[in-house]
C-alpha positions in Angstrom: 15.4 9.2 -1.5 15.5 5.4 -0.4 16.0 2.4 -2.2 14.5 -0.7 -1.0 16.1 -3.6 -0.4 14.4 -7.1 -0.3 16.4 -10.4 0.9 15.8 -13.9 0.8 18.5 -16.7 1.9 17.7 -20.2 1.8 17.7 -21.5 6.1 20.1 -24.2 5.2 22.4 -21.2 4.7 21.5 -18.8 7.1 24.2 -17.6 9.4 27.2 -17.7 7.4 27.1 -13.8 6.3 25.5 -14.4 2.5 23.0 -11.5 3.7 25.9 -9.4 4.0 27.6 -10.4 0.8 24.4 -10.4 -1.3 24.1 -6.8 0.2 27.6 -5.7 -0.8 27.3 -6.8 -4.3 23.8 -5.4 -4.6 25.0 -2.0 -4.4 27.1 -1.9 -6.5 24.1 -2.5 -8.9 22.1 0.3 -7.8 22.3 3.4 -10.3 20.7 6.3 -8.5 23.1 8.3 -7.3 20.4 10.7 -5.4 19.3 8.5 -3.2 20.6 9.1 0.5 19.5 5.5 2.5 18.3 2.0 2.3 15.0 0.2 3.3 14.3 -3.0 5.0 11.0 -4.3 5.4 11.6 -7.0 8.4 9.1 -9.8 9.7 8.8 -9.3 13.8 9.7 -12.7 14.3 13.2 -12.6 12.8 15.1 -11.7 15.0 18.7 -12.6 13.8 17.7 -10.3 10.9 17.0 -7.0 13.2 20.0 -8.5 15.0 22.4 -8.3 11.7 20.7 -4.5 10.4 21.5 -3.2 14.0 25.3 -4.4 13.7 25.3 -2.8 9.8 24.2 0.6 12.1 20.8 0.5 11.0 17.7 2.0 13.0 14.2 0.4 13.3 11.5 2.8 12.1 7.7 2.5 11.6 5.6 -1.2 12.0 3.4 -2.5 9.2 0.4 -4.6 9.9 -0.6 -6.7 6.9 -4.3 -7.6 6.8 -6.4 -10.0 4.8 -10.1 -10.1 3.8 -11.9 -12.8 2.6 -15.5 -12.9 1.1 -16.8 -14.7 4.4 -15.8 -12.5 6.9 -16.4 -8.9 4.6 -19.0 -6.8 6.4 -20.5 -4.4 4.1 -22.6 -2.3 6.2 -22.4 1.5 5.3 -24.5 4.6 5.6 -27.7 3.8 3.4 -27.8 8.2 2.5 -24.6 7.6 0.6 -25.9 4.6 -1.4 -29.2 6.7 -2.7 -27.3 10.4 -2.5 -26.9 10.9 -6.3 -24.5 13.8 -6.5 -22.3 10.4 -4.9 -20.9 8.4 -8.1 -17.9 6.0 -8.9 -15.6 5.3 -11.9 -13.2 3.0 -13.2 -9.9 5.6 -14.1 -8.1 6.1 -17.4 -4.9 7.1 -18.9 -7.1 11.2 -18.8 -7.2 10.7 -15.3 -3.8 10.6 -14.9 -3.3 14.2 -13.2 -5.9 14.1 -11.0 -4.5 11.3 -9.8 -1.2 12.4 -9.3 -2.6 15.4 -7.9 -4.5 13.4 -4.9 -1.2 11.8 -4.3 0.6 15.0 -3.9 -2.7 16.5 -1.6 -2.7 13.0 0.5 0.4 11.5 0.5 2.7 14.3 -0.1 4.3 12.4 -3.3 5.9 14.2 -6.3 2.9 15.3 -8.9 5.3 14.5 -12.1 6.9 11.1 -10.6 3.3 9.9 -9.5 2.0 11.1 -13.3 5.5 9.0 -15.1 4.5 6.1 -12.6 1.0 6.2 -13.7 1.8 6.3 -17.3 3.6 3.4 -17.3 1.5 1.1 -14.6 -2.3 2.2 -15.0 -2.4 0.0 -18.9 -1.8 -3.0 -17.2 -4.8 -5.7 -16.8 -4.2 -6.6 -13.2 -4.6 -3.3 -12.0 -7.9 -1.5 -11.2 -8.3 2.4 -9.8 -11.7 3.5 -8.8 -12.4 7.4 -8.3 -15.4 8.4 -5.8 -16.8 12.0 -7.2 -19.1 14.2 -5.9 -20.9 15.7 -8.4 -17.5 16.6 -10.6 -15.1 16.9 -8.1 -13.3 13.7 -7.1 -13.2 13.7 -3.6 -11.5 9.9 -2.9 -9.6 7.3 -5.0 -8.5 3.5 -4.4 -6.5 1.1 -6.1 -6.0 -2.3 -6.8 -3.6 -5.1 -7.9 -3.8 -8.4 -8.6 -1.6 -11.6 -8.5 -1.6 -15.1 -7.7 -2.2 -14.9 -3.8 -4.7 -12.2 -3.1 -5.8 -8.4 -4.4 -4.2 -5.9 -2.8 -5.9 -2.6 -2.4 -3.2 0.5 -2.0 -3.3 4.1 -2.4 -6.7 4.6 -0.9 -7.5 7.4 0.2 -10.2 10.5 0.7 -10.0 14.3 -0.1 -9.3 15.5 3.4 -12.3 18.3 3.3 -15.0 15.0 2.8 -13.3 12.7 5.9 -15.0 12.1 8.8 -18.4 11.4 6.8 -18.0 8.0 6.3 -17.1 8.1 2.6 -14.0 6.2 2.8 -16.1 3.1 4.0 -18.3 3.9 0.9 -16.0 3.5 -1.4 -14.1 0.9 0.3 -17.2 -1.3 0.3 -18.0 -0.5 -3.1 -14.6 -1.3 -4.2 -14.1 -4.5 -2.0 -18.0 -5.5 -3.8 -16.1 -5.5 -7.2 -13.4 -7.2 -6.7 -15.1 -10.1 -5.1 -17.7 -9.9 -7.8 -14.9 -9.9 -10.4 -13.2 -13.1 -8.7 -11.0 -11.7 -5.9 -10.5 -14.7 -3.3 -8.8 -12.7 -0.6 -8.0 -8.9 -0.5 -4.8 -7.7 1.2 -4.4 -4.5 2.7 -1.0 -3.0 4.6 -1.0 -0.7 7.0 1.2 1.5 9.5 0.4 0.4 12.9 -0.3 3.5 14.5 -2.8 4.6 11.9 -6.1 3.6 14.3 -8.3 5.3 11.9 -7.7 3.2 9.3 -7.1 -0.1 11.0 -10.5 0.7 12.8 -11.8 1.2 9.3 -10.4 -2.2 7.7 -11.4 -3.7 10.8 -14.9 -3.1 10.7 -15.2 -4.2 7.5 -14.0 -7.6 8.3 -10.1 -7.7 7.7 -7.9 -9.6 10.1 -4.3 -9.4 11.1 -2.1 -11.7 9.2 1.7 -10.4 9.7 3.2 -7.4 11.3 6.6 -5.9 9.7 9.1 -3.5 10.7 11.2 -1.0 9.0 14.4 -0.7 8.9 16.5 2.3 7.4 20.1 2.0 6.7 23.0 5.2 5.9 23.5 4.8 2.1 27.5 4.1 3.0 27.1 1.1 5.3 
């Protein structure tokens, strides 16, 4: 229901309403005509942005933390049981996997089952792009994903069957993940988060990522 609008303008030229002009003329671009509001994501520190989405009657939502991991500072500490329990195994997705996959998006993150399958169609193929399931015995019970590009790896979409939390499984596969993608030649791993999720900042945390940037989010009326 949003579309997302990103915004760069060179600070030779800031101030002199290209922001707002870029923004007029981008959409005009836009063809989805179901889509009810616009998304900002803002750095904290730029204030004369927040200042100009206010005056365009926007409203400051949710804060991101953005958090790094490099191989020096990863703790990978878990629960020894898991390691030896051998109804515990992980594998690298395919194209078959495709439903399942939408189908823990749907269960965790509330997300359309046939737009997460025609997203996954189209992205899973590519090389940069990893997706590890954690089963137990058959059932797969947690999932986590990767992408990679010239800065860091970022690991999204990570997440455990809500019936297995709490049993620090989502550490297990987060360490087993994090292990192969350093061992694969990950130089830093890049996670984002919302700032009131504890439990998984406390997770990320532990394992040795640090704070790096903090965003907010800004929503604006489709007719601004």
């Amino acid at each position: 229901s949003s579309v997302e609008i990103t915004c760069i303008v060179h600070p030779e030229y800031r101030g002199k309403n290209y922001f707002r002009i870029l923004f007029s003329e981008a959409k005009t671009c836009i063809d989805k005509p179901d889509f009810t509001h616009f998304t900002v994501a803002v750095h904290e520190r730029q204030l004369r942005a927040q200042q100009i989405l206010s005056q365009l009657a926007g409203e400051r939502g949710e804060q991101e933390w953005q958090l790094d991991l490099v191989l020096s500072t990863f703790n990978g500490i878990m629960n020894t049981a898991h390691d030896t329990d051998k109804q515990l195994s992980i594998r690298q997705a395919s194209l078959d996997d495709i439903p399942t996959i939408a189908s823990m998006d749907e269960l965790c993150f509330n997300q359309n089952y046939l737009d997460s399958c025609a997203h996954y169609q189209n992205t899973l193929p590519e090389a940069e792009r990893l997706v590890l399931l954690l089963y137990y015995n058959d059932e797969v019970i947690g999932k986590l994903h990767a992408k990679a590009d010239d800065i860091y790896t970022v690991i999204h979409d990570f997440c455990i069957r809500p019936s297995y939390q709490g049993k620090g499984l989502g550490r297990y596969l987060m360490v087993k993940g994090i292990e192969q993608l350093f061992d694969t030649g990950a130089d830093c791993i890049h996670v984002d988060v919302d700032d009131d999720n504890t439990r998984a900042i406390s997770l990320y945390q532990s394992l040795g990522f640090h704070n790096t940037d903090t965003f907010c989010f800004w929503t604006l009326p489709r007719h601004v």
